[in-house]
C-alpha positions as CSV (number, residue, x, y, z in Angstrom):
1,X,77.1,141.3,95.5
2,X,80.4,141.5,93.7
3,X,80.1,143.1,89.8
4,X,80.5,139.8,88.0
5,X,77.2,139.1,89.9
6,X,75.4,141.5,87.9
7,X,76.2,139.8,84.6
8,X,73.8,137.2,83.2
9,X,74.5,134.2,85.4
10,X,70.9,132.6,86.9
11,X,70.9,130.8,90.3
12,X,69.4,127.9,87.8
13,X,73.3,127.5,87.1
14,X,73.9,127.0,90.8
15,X,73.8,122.3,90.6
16,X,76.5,122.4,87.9
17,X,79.0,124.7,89.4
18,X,78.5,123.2,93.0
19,X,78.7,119.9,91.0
20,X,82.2,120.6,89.6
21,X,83.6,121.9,92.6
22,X,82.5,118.7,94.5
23,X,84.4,116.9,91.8
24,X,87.5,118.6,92.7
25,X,90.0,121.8,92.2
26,X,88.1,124.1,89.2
27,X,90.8,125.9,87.0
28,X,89.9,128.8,85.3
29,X,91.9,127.5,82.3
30,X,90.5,124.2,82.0
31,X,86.8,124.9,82.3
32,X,86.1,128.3,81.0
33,X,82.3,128.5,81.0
34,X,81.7,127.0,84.9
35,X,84.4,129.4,86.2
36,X,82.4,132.4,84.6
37,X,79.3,130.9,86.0
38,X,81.0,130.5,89.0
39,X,82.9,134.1,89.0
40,X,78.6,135.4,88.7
41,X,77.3,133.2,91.7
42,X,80.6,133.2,94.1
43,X,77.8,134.4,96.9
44,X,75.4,131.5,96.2
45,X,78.3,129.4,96.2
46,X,79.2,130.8,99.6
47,X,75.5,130.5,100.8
48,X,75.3,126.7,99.3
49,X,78.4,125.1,100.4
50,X,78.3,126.7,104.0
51,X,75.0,124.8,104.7
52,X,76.9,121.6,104.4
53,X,79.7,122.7,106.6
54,X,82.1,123.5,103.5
55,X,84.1,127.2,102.3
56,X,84.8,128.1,99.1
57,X,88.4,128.6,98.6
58,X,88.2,131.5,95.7
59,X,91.8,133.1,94.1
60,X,90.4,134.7,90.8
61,X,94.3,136.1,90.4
62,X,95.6,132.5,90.5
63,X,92.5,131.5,88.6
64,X,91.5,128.4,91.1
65,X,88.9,127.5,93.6
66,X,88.1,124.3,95.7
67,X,85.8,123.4,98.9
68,X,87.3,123.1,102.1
69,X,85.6,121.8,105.7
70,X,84.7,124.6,107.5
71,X,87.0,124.6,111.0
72,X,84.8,122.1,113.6
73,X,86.2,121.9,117.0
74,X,83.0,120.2,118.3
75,X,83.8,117.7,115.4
76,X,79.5,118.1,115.1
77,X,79.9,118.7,111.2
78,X,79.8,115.7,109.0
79,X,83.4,115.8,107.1
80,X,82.4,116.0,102.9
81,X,85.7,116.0,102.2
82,X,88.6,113.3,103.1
83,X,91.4,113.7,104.6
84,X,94.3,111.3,103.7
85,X,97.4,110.9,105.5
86,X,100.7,111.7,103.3
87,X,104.3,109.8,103.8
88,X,106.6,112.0,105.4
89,X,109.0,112.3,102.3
90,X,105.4,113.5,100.2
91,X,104.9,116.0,103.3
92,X,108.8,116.7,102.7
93,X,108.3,117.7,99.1
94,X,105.0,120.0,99.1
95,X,107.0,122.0,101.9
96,X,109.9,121.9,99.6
97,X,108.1,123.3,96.4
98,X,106.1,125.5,98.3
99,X,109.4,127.0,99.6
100,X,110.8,127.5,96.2
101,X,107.2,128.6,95.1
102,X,107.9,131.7,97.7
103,X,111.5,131.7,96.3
104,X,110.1,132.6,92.8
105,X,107.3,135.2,93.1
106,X,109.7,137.0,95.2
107,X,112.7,137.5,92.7
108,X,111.0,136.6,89.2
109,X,108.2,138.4,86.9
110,X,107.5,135.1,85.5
111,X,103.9,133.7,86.0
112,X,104.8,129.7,85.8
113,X,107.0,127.8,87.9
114,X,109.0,125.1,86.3
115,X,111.1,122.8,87.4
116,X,112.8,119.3,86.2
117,X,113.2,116.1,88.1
118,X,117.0,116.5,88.4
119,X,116.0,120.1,90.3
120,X,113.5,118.5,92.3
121,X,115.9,115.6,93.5
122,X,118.6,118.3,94.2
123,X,116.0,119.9,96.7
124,X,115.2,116.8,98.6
125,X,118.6,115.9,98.6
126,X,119.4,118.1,101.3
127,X,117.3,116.6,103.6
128,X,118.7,113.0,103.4
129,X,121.3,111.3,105.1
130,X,125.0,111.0,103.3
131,X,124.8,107.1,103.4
132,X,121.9,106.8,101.4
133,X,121.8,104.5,97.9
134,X,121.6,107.3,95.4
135,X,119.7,104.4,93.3
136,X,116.9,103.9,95.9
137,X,116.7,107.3,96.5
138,X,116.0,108.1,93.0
139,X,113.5,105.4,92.8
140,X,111.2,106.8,95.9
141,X,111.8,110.4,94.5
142,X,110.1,109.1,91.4
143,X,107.1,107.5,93.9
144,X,106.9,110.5,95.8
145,X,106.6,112.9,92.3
146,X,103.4,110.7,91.0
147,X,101.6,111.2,94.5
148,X,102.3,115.2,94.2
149,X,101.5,114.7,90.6
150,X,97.9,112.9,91.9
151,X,97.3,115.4,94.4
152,X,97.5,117.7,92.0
153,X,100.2,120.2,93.0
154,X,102.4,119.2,89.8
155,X,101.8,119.6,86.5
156,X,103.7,116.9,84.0
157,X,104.6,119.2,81.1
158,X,103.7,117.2,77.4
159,X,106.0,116.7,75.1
160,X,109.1,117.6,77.8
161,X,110.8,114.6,79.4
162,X,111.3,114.9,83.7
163,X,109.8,118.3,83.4
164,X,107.0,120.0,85.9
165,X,104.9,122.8,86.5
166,X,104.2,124.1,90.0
167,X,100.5,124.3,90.5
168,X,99.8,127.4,91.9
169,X,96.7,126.4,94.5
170,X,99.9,125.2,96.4
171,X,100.2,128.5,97.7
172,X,96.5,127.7,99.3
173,X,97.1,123.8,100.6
174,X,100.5,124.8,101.8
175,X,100.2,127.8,104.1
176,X,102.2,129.0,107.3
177,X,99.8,127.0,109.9
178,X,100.5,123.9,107.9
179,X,104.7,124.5,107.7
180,X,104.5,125.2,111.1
181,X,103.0,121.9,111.3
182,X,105.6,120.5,109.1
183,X,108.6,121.8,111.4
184,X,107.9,119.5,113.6
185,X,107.6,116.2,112.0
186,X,110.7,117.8,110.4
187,X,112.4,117.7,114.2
188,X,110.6,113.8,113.9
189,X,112.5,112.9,110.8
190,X,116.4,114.2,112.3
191,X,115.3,112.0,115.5
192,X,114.4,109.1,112.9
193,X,118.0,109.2,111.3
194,X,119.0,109.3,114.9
195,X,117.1,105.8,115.3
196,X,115.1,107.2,117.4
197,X,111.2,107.2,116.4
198,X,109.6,107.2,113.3
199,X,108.2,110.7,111.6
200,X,104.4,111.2,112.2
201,X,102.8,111.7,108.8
202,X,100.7,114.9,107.3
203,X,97.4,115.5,106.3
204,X,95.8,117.2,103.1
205,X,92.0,117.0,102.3
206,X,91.0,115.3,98.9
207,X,89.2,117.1,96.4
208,X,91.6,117.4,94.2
């Protein structure tokens, strides 16, 4: 039993908290009193979830926490939570602001990542071929952005035009087994500009 579990917090609070995280990603920020509640019952959770074949995904630093399908190589388990195929150039991105995610805890003190959709562009930009229509390019980009926006790993900053914060559950969805992953529909994508084959596309489970 962690310390928070000592506070006040009932198992009678158990439904709302399992509720919310089947709902999707639970940010300390945005829902105070269920992340205390959940912070006081994180072994219930555990206990709960696990029965149906699910984790809790906890980071009380980050200030996040989301159910994820427990590994099933028997594929016995009943999946809870989709999985949806991403477009190679979405798959592109996440790998792209994850990178520059790394990039920034490394070398700044800062907590929030923020970037516009000019810096974005220049990123992806990298990756594409010299002979592509800058206009069309711009115009997927933009396509591309709303998905990550949906998925939830950016953040459209009010009141500041083109501007976007890095979630920081990123760091969870985007880790070394799924780049890995990513270098080789990478290796798919140079053979597509080669005309060669088409690039296979990623997975991320819903929930968010």
């Amino acid at each position: 039993m962690t310390p928070s579990e000592t506070a006040t917090h009932t198992p009678e609070e158990l439904p709302a908290v399992v509720t919310r995280l089947f709902k999707g990603v639970l940010y300390a920020e945005n829902d105070e009193k269920v992340w205390q509640s959940l912070l006081g019952l994180t072994s219930h959770v555990r206990d709960y979830v696990s029965i149906l074949g699910l984790e809790l995904i906890l980071d009380e630093s980050e200030g996040y926490a989301f159910l994820r399908s427990r590994e099933d190589p028997d594929g016995t388990l009943p999946r809870l939570i989709a999985r949806r195929s991403l477009t190679f150039n979405v798959s592109l991105l996440l790998a792209l602001l994850r990178g520059r995610m790394l990039e920034f805890d490394t070398n700044s003190s800062e907590l929030r990542l923020i970037l516009t959709e000019q810096e974005i562009a220049d990123m992806v930009s990298v990756f594409l071929p010299d002979s592509s229509n800058e206009a069309r390019i711009l115009d997927r980009l933009a396509t591309d952005i709303k998905k990550v926006v949906e998925l939830g790993f950016l953040r459209k900053l009010k009141g500041q035009a083109d501007t976007y914060e890095v979630a920081r559950i990123l760091k969870a969805y985007v880790d070394a087994q799924w780049l890995e992953e990513f270098d080789a529909r990478l290796a798919d994508y140079r053979a597509t500009l080669a005309g060669e084959r088409l690039p296979r596309a990623a997975e991320t489970e819903e929930g968010k």
